[in-house]
N, C-alpha and C positions, 0 to 999 in steps of 0.2 A: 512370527517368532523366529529368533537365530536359529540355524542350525547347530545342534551340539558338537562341541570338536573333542575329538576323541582320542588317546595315544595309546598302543598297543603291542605293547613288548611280551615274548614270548620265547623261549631258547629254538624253538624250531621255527625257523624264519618261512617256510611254503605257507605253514598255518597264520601265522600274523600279515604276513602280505594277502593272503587271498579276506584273512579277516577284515583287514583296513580295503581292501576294493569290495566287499560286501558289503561295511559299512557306506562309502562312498557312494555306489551304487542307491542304497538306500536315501540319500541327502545330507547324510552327515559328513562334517572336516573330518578324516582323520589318517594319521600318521603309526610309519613306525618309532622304535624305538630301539636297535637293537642292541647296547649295550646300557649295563645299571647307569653310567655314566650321561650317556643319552636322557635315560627314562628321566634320570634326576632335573635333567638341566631343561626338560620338556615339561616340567612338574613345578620349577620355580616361579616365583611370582617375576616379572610381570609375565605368566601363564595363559593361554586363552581357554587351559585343557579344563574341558566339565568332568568328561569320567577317564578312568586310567584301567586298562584292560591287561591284568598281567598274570603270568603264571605263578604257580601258588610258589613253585621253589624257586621263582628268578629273587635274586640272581643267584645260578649255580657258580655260575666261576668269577662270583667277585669277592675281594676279601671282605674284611669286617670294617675298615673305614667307608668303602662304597654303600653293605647291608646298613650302615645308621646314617651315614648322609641319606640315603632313599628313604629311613625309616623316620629322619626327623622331617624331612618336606613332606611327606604324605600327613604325618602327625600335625604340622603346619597348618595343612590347607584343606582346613574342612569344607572347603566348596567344590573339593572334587570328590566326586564319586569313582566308586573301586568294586571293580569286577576280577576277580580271581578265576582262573578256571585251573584244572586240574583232570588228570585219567586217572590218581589216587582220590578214595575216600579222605572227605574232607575232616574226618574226626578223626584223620590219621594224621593231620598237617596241623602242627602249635603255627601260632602268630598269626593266625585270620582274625583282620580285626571284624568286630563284631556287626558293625556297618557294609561290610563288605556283601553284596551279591556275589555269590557263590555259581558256578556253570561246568557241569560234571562235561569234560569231554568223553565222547563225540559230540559236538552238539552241529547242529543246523543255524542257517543263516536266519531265519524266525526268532531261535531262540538265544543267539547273540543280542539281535537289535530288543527283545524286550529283555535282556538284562542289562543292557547298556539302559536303557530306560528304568527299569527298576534300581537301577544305581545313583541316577542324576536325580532320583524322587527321595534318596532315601542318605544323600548325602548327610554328612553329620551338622551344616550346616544348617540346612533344613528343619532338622531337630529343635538345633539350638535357637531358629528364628522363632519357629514355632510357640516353646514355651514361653517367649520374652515380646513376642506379636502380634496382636489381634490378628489372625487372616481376614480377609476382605473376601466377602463372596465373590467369586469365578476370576480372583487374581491369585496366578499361583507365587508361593511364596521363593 
């Protein structure tokens, strides 16, 4: 099996660098991202990203053309999975889409790589193969 490639933006860049060389570490692709403009363009099709690893309020300092360009490629491409993490309660944060793995900061290197894993199992795509495809015993969809 491929290894999943993963892109990982975050406003405080120690946390997303040491995230993306934990991932790495682990055997996964992955990258930063560190502005919306990035995340967007690492997001577009032709894409290789499976899950997208982002903070619940990026982007803080971008305007509102940047927030729906990002808003309409994620809405786009339901084969990527999306891991939010945040140091606020998350029932405090509108706009987590419902798909999304959630990852309360502080978290550990553990529990980044099974929410990046629980992200790429629970992609929307996934879903929508699901209802519309017989799965096939021990072929994941």
């Amino acid at each position: 099996m491929t290894a999943l490639t993963v892109v990982v933006a975050d406003p405080h860049r120690e946390l997303t660098e040491l995230a993306v060389e934990v991932l790495i570490e682990r055997g996964l692709n992955a990258s930063t991202a560190l502005t919306v403009t990035e995340l967007t363009a690492a997001l577009r099709p032709p894409s290789s990203v499976d899950v997208a690893v982002c903070h619940a309020t990026l982007p803080i300092d971008a305007g509102d053309e940047q927030r729906h360009a990002l808003r309409a490629v994620l809405a786009e491409r339901l084969d990527i999975g999306l891991v939010v993490i945040s140091s606020r309660p998350f029932e405090d944060i509108e706009g987590i889409p419902a798909f999304a793995v959630c990852l309360q900061k502080p978290f550990g290197a553990v529990e980044l790589l099974e929410a990046v894993q629980e992200a790429h199992a629970s992609r929307p795509l996934n879903e929508h193969a699901a209802a519309w495809v017989s799965p096939i015993p021990g072929i994941p969809l």
